[in-house]
mmCIF file of the N, C-alpha and C atoms, coordinates in Angstrom:
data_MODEL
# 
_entry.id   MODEL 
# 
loop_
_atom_site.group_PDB 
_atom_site.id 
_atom_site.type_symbol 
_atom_site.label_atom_id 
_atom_site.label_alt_id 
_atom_site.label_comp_id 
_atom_site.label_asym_id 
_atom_site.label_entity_id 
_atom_site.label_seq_id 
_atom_site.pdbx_PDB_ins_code 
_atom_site.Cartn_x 
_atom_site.Cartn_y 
_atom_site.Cartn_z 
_atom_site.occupancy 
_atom_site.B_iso_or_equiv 
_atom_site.pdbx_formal_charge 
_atom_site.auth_seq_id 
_atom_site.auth_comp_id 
_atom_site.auth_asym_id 
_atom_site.auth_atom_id 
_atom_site.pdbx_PDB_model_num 
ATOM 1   N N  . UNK A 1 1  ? 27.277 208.205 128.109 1.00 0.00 ? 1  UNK A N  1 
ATOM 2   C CA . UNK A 1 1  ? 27.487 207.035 128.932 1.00 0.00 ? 1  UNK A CA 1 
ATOM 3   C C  . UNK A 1 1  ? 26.649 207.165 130.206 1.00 0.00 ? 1  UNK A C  1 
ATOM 4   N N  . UNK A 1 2  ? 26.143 206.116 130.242 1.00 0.00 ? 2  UNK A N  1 
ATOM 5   C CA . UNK A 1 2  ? 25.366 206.233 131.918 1.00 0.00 ? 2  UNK A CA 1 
ATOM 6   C C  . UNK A 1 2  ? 26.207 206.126 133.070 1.00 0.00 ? 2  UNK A C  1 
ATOM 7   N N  . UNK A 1 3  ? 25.483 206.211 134.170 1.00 0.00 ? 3  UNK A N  1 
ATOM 8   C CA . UNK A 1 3  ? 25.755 206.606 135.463 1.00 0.00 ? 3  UNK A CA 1 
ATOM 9   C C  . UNK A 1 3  ? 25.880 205.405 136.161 1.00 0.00 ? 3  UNK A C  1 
ATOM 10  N N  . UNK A 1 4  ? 26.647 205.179 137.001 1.00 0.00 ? 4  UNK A N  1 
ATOM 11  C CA . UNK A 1 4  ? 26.227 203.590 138.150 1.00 0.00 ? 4  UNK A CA 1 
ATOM 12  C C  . UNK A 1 4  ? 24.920 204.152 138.602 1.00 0.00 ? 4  UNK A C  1 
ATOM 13  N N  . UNK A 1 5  ? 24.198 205.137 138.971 1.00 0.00 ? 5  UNK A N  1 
ATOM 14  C CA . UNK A 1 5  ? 23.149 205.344 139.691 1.00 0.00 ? 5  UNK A CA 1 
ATOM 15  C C  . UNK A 1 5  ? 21.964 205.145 138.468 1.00 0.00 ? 5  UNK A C  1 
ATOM 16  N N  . UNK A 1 6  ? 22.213 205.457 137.199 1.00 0.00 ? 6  UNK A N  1 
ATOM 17  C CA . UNK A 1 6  ? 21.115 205.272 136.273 1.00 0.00 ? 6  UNK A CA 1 
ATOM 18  C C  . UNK A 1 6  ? 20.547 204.108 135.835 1.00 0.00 ? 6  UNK A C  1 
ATOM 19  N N  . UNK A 1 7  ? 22.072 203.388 136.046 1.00 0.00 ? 7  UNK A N  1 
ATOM 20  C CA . UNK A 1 7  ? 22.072 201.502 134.970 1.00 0.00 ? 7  UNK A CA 1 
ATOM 21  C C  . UNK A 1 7  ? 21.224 201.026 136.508 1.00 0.00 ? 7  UNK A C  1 
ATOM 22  N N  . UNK A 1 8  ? 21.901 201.261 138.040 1.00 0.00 ? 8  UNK A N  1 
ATOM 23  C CA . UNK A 1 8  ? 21.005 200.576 139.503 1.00 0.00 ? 8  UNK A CA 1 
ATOM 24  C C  . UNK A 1 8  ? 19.700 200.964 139.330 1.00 0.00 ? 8  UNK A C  1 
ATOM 25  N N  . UNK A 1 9  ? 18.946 202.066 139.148 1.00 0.00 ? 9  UNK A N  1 
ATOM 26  C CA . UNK A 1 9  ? 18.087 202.614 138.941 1.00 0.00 ? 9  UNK A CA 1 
ATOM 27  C C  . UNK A 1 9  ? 17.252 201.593 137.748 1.00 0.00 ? 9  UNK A C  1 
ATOM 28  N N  . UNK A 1 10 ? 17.961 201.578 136.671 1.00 0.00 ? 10 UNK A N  1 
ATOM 29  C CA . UNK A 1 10 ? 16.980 200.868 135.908 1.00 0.00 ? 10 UNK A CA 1 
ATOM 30  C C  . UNK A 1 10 ? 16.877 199.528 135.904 1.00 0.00 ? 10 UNK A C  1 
ATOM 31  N N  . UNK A 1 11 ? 18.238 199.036 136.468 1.00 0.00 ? 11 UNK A N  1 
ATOM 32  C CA . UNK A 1 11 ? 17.849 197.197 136.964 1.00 0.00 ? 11 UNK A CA 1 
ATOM 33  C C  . UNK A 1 11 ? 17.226 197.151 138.091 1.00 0.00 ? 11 UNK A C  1 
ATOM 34  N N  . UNK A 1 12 ? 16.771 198.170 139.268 1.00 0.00 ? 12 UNK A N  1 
ATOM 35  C CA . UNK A 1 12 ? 16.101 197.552 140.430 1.00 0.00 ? 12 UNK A CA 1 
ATOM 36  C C  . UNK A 1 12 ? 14.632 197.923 139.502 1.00 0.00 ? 12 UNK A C  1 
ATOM 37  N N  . UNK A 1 13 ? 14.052 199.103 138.769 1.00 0.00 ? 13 UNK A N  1 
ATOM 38  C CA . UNK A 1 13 ? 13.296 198.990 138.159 1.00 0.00 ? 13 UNK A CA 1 
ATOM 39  C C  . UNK A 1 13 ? 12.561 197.622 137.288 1.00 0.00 ? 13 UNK A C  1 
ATOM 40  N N  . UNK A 1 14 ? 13.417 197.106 136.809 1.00 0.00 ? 14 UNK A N  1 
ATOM 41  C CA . UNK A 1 14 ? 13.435 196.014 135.799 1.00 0.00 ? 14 UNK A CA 1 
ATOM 42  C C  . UNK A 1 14 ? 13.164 194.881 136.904 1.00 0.00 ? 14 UNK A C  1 
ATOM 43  N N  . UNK A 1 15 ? 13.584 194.935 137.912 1.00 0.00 ? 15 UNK A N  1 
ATOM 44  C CA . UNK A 1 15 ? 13.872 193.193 138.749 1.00 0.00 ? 15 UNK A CA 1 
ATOM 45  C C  . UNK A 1 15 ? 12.284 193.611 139.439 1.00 0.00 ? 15 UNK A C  1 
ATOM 46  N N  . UNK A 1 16 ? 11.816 194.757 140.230 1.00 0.00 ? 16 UNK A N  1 
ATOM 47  C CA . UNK A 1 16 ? 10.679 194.539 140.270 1.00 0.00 ? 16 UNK A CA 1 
ATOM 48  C C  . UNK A 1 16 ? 9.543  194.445 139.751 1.00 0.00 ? 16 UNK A C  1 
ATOM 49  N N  . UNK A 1 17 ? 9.706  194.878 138.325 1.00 0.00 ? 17 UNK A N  1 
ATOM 50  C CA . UNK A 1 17 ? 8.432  194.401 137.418 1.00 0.00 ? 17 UNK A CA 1 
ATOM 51  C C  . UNK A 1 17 ? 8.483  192.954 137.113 1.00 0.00 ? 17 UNK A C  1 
ATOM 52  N N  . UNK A 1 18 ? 9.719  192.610 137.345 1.00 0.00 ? 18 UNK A N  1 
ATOM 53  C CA . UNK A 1 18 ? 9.254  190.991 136.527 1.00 0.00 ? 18 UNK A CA 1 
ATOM 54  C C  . UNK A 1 18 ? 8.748  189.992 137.433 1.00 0.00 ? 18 UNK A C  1 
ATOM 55  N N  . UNK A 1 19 ? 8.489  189.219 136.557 1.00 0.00 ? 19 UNK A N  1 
ATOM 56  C CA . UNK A 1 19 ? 7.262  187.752 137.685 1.00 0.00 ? 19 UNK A CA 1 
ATOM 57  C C  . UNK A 1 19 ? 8.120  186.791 136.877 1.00 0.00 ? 19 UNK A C  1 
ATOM 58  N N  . UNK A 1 20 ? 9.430  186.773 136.250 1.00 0.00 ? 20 UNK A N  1 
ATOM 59  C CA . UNK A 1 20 ? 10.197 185.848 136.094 1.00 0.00 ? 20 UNK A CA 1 
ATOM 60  C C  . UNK A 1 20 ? 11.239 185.095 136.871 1.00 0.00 ? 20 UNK A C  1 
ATOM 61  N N  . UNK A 1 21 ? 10.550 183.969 137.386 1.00 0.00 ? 21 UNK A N  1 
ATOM 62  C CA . UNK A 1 21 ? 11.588 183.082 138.843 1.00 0.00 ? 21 UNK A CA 1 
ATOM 63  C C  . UNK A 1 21 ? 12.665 183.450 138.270 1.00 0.00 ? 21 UNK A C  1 
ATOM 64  N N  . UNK A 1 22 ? 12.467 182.362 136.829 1.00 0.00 ? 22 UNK A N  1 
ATOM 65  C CA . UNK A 1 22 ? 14.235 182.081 136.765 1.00 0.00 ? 22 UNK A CA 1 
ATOM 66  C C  . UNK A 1 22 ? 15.043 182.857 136.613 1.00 0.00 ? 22 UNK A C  1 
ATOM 67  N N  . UNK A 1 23 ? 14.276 184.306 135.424 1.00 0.00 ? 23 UNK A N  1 
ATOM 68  C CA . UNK A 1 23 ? 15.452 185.984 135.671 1.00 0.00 ? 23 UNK A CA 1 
ATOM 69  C C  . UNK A 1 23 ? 15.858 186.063 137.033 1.00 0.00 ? 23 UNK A C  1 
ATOM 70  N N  . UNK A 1 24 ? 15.062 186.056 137.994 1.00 0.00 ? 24 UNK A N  1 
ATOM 71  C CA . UNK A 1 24 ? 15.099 186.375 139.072 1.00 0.00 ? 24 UNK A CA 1 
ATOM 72  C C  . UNK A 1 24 ? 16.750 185.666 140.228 1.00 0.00 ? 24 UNK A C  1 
ATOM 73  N N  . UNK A 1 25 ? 16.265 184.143 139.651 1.00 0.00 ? 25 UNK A N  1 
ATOM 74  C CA . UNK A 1 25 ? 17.046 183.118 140.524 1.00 0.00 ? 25 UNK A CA 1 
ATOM 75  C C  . UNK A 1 25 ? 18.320 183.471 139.704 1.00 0.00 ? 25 UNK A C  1 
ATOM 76  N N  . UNK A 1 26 ? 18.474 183.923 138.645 1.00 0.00 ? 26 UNK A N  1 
ATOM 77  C CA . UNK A 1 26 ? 19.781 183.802 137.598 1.00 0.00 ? 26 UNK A CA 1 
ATOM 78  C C  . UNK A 1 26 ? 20.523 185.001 137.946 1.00 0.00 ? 26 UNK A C  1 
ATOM 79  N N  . UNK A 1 27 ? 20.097 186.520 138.407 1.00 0.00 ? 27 UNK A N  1 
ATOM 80  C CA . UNK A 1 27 ? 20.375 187.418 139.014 1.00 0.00 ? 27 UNK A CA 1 
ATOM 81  C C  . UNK A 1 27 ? 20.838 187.238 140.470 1.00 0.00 ? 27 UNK A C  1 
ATOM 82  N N  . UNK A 1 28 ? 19.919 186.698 140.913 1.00 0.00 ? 28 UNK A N  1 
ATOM 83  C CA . UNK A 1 28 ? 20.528 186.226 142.246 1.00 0.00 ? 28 UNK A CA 1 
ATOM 84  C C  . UNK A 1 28 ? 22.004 185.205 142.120 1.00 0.00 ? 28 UNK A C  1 
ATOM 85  N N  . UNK A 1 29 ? 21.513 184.635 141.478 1.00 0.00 ? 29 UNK A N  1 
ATOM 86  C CA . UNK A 1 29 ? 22.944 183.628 141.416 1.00 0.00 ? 29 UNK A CA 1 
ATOM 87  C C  . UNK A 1 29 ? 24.372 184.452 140.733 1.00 0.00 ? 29 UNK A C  1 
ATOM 88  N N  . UNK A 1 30 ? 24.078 185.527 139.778 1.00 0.00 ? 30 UNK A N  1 
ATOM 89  C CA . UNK A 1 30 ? 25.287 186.671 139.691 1.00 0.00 ? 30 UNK A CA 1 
ATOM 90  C C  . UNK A 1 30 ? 25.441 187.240 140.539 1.00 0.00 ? 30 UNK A C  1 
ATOM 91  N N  . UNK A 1 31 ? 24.490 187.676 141.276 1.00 0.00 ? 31 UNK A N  1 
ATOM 92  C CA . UNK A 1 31 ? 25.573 188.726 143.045 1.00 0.00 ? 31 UNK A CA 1 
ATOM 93  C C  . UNK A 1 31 ? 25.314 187.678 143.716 1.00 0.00 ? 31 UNK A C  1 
ATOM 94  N N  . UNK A 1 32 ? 25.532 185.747 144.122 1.00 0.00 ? 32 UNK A N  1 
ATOM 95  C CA . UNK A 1 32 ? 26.322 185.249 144.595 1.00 0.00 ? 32 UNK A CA 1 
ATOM 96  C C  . UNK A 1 32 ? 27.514 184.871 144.433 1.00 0.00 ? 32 UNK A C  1 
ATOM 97  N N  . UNK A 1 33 ? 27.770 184.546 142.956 1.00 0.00 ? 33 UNK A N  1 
ATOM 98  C CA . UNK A 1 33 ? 29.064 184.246 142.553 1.00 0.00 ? 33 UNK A CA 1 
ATOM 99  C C  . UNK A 1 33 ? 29.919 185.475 142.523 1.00 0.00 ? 33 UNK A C  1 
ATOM 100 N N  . UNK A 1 34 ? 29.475 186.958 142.098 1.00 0.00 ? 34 UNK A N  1 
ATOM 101 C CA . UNK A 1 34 ? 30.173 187.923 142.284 1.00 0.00 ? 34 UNK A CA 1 
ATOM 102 C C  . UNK A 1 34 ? 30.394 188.307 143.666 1.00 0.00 ? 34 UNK A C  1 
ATOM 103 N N  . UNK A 1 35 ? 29.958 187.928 144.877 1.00 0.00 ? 35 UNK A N  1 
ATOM 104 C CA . UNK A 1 35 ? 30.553 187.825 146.578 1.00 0.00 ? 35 UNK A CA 1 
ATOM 105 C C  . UNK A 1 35 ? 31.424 187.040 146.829 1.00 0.00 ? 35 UNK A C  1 
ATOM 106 N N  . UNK A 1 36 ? 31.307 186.084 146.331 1.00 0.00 ? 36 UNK A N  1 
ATOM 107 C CA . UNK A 1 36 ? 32.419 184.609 146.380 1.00 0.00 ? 36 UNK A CA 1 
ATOM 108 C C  . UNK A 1 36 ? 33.430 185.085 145.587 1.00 0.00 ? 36 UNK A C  1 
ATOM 109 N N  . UNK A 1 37 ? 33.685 186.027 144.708 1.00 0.00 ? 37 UNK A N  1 
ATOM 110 C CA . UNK A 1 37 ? 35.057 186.470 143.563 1.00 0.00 ? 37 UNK A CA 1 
ATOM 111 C C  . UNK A 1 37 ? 35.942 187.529 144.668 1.00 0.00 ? 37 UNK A C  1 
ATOM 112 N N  . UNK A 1 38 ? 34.759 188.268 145.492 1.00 0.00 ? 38 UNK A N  1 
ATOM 113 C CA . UNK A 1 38 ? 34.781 189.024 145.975 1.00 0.00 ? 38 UNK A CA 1 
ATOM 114 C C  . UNK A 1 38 ? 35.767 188.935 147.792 1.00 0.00 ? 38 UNK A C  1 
ATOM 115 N N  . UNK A 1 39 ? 35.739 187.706 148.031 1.00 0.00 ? 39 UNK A N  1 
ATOM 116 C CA . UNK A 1 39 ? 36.738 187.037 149.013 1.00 0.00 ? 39 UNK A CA 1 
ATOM 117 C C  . UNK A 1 39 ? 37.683 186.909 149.156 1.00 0.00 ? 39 UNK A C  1 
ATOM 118 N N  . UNK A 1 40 ? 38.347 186.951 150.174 1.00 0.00 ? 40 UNK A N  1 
ATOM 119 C CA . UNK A 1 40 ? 39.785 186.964 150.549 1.00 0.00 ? 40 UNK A CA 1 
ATOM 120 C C  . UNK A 1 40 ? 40.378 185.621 149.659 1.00 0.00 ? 40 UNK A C  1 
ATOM 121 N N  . UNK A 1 41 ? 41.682 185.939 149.135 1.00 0.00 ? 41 UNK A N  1 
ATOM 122 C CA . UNK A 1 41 ? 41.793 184.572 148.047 1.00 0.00 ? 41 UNK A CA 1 
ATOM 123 C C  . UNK A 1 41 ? 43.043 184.513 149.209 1.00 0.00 ? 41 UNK A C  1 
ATOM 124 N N  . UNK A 1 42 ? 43.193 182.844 149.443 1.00 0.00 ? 42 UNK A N  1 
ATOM 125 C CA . UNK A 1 42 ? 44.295 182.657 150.140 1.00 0.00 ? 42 UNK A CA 1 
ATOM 126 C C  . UNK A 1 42 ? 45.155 182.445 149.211 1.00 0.00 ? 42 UNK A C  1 
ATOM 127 N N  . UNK A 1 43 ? 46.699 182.963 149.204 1.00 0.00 ? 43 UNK A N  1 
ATOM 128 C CA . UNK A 1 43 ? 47.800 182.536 148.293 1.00 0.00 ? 43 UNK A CA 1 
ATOM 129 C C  . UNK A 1 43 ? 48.669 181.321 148.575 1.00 0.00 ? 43 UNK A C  1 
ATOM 130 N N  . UNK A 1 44 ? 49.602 180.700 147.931 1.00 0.00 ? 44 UNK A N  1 
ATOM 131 C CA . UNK A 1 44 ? 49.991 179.860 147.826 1.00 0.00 ? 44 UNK A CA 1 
ATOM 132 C C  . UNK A 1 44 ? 51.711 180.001 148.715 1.00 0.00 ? 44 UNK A C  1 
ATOM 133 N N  . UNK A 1 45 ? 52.469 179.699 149.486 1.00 0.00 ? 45 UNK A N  1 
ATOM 134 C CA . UNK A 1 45 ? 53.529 180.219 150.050 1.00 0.00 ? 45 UNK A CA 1 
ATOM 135 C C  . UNK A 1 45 ? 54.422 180.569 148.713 1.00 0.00 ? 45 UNK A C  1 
ATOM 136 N N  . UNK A 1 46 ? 54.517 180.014 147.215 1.00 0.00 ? 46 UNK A N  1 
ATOM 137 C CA . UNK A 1 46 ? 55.228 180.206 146.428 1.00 0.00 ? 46 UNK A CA 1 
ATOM 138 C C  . UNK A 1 46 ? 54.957 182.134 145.786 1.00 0.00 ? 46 UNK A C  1 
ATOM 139 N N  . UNK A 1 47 ? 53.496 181.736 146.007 1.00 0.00 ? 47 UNK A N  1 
ATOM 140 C CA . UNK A 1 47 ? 52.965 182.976 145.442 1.00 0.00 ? 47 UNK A CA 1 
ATOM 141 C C  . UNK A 1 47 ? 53.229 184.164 146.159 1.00 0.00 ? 47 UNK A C  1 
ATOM 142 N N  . UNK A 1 48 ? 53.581 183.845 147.323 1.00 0.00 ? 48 UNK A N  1 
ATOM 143 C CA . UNK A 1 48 ? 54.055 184.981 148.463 1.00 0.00 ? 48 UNK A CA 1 
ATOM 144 C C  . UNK A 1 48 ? 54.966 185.497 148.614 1.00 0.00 ? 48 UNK A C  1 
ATOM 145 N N  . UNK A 1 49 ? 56.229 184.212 147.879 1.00 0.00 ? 49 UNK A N  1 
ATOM 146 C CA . UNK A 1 49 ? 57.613 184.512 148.064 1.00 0.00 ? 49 UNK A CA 1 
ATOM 147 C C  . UNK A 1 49 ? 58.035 185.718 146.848 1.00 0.00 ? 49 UNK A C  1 
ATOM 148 N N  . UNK A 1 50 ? 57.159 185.288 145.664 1.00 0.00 ? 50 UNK A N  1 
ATOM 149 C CA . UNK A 1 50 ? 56.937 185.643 144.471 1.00 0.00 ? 50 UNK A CA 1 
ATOM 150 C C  . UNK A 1 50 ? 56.892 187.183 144.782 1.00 0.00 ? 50 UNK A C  1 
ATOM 151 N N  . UNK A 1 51 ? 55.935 187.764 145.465 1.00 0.00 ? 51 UNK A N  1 
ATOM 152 C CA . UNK A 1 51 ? 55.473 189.155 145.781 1.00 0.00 ? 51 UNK A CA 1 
ATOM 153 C C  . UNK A 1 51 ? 56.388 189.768 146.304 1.00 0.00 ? 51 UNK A C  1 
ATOM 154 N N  . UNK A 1 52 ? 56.575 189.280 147.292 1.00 0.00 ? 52 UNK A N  1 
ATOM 155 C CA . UNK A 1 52 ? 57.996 189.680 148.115 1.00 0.00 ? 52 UNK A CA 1 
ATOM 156 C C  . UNK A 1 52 ? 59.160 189.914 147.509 1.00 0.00 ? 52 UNK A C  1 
ATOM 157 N N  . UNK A 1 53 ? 59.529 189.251 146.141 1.00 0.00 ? 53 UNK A N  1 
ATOM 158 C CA . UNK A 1 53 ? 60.690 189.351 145.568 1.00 0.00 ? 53 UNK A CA 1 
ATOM 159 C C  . UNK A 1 53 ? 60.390 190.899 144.900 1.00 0.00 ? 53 UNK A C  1 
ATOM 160 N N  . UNK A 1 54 ? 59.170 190.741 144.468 1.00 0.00 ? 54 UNK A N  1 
ATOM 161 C CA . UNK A 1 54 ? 58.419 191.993 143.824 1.00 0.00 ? 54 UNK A CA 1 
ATOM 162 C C  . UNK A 1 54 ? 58.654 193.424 144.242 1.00 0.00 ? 54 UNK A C  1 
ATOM 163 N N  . UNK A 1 55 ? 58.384 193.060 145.551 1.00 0.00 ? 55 UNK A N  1 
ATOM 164 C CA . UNK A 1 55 ? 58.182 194.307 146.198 1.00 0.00 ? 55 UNK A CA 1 
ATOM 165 C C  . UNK A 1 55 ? 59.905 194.961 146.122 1.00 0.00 ? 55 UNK A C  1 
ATOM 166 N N  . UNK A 1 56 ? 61.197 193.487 146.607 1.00 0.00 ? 56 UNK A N  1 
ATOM 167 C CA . UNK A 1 56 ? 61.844 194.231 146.893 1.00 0.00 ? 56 UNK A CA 1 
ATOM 168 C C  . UNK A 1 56 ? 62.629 194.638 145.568 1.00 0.00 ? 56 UNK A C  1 
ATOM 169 N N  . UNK A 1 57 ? 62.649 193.933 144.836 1.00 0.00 ? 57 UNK A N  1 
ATOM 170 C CA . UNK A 1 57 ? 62.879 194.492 142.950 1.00 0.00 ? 57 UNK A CA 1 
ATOM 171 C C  . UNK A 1 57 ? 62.658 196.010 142.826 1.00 0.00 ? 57 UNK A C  1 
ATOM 172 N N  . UNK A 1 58 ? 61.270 196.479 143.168 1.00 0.00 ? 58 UNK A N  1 
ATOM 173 C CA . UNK A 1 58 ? 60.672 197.768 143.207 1.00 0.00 ? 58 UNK A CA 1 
ATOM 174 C C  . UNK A 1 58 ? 61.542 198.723 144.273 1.00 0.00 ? 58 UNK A C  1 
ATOM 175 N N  . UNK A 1 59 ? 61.180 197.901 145.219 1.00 0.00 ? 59 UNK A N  1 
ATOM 176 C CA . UNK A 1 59 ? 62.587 198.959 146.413 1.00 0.00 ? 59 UNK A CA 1 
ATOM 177 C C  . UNK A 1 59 ? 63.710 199.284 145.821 1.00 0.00 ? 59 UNK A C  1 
ATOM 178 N N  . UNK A 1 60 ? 64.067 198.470 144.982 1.00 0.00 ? 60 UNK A N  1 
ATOM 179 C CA . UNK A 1 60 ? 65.646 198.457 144.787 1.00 0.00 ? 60 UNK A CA 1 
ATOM 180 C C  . UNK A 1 60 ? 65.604 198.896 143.531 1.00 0.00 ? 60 UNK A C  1 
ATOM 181 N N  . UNK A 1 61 ? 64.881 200.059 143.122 1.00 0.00 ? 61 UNK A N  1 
ATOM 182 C CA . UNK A 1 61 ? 64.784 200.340 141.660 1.00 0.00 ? 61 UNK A CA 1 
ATOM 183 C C  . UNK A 1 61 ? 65.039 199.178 140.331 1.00 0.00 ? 61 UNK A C  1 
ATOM 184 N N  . UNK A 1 62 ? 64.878 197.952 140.705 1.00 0.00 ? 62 UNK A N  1 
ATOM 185 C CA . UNK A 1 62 ? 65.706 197.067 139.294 1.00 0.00 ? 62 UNK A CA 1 
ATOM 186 C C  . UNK A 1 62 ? 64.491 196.469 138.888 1.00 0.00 ? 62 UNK A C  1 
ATOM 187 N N  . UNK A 1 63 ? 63.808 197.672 137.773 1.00 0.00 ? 63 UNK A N  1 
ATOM 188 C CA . UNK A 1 63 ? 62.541 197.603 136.810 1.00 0.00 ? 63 UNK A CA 1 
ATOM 189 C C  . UNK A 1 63 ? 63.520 197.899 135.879 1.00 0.00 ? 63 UNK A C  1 
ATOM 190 N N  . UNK A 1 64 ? 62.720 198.099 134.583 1.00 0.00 ? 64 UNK A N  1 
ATOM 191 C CA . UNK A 1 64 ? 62.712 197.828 132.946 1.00 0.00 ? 64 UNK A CA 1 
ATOM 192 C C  . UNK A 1 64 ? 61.332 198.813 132.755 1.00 0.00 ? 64 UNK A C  1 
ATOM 193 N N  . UNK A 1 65 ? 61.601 199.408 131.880 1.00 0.00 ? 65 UNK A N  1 
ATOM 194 C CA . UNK A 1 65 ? 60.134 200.137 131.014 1.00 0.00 ? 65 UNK A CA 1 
ATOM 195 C C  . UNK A 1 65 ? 59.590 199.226 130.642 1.00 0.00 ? 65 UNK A C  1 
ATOM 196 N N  . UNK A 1 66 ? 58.223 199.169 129.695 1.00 0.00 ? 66 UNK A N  1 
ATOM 197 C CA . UNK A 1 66 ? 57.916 198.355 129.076 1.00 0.00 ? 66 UNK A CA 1 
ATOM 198 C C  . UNK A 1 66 ? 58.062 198.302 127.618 1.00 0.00 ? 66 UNK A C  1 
ATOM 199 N N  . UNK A 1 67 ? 58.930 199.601 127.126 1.00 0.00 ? 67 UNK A N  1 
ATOM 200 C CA . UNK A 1 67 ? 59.292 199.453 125.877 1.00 0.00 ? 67 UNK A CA 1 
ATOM 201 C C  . UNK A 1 67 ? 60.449 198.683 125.738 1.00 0.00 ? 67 UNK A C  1 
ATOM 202 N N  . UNK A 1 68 ? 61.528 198.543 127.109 1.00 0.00 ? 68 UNK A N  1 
ATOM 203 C CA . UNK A 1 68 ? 62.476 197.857 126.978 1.00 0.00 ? 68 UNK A CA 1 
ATOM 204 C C  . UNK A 1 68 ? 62.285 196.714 126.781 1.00 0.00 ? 68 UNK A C  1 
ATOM 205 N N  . UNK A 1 69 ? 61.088 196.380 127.725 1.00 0.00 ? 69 UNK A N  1 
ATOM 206 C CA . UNK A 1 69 ? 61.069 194.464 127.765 1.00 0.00 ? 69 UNK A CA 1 
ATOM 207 C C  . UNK A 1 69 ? 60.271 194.568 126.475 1.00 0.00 ? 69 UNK A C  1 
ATOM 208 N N  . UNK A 1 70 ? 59.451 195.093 125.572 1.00 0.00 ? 70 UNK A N  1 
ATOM 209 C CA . UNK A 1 70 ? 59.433 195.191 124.311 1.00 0.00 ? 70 UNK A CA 1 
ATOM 210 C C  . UNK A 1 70 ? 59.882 194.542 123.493 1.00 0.00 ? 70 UNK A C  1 
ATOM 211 N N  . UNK A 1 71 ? 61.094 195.382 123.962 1.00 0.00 ? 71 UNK A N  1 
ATOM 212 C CA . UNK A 1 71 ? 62.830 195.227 122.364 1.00 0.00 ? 71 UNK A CA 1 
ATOM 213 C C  . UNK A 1 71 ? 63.278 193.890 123.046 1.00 0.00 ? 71 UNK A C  1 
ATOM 214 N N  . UNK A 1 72 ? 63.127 193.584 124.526 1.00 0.00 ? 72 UNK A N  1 
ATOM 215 C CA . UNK A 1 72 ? 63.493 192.225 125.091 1.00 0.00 ? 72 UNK A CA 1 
ATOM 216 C C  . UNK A 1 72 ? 62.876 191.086 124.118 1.00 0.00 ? 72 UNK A C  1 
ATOM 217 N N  . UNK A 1 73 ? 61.507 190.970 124.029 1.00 0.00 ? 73 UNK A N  1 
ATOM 218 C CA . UNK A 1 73 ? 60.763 190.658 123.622 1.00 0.00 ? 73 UNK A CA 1 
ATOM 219 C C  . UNK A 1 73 ? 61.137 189.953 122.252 1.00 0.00 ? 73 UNK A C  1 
ATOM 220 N N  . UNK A 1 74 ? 60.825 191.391 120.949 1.00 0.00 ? 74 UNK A N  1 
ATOM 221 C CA . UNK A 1 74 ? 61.941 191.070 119.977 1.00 0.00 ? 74 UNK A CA 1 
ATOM 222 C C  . UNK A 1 74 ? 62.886 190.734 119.922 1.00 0.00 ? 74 UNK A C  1 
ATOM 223 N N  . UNK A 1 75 ? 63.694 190.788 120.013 1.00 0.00 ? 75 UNK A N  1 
ATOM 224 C CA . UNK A 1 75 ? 65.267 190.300 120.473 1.00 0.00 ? 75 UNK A CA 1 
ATOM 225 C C  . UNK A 1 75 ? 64.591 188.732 120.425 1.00 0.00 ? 75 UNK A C  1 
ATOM 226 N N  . UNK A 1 76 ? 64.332 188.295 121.591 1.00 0.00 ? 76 UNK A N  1 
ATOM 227 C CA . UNK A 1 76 ? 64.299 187.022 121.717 1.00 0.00 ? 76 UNK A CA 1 
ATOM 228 C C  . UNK A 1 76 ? 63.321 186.525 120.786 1.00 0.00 ? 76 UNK A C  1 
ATOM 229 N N  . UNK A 1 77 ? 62.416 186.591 120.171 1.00 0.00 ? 77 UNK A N  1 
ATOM 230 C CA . UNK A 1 77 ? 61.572 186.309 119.066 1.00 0.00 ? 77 UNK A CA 1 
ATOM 231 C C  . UNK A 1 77 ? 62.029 186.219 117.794 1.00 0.00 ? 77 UNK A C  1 
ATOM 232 N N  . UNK A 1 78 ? 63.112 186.903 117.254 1.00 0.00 ? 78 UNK A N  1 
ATOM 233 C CA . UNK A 1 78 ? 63.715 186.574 115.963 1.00 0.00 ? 78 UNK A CA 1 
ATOM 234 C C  . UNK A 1 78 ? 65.175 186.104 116.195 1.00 0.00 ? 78 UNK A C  1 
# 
């Protein structure tokens, strides 16, 4: 398996040999849209309350394995 330093290595290799705009503009336009993914996402107040319930579920030990919610799973499926 390669390296992050081998695969950077061989795409900055690759981006300066080419005399292709549009490779060029189409690369560029993947590390813009991958900066924009890359942004603070604002949440929704529902989505917040949501987390919060999360967190305190977790505080309060009241999880489930995931083999339980599993058999939950089944259970409710047949």
């Amino acid at each position: 398996m390669e390296t992050i330093d081998n695969i950077r290595n061989k795409l900055i290799n690759r981006i300066l040999a080419t005399e292709n705009i549009e490779l060029l503009n189409a690369i560029d336009g993947i590390f813009t849209s991958t900066n924009a993914e890359e942004a603070i996402v604002s949440l929704h107040p529902a989505q917040i309350k949501m987390l919060e319930m999360s967190e305190k579920d977790i505080a309060n030990g009241d999880l489930i394995s995931e083999e339980e919610l599993d058999k939950m799973d089944d259970e409710w499926l047949n």
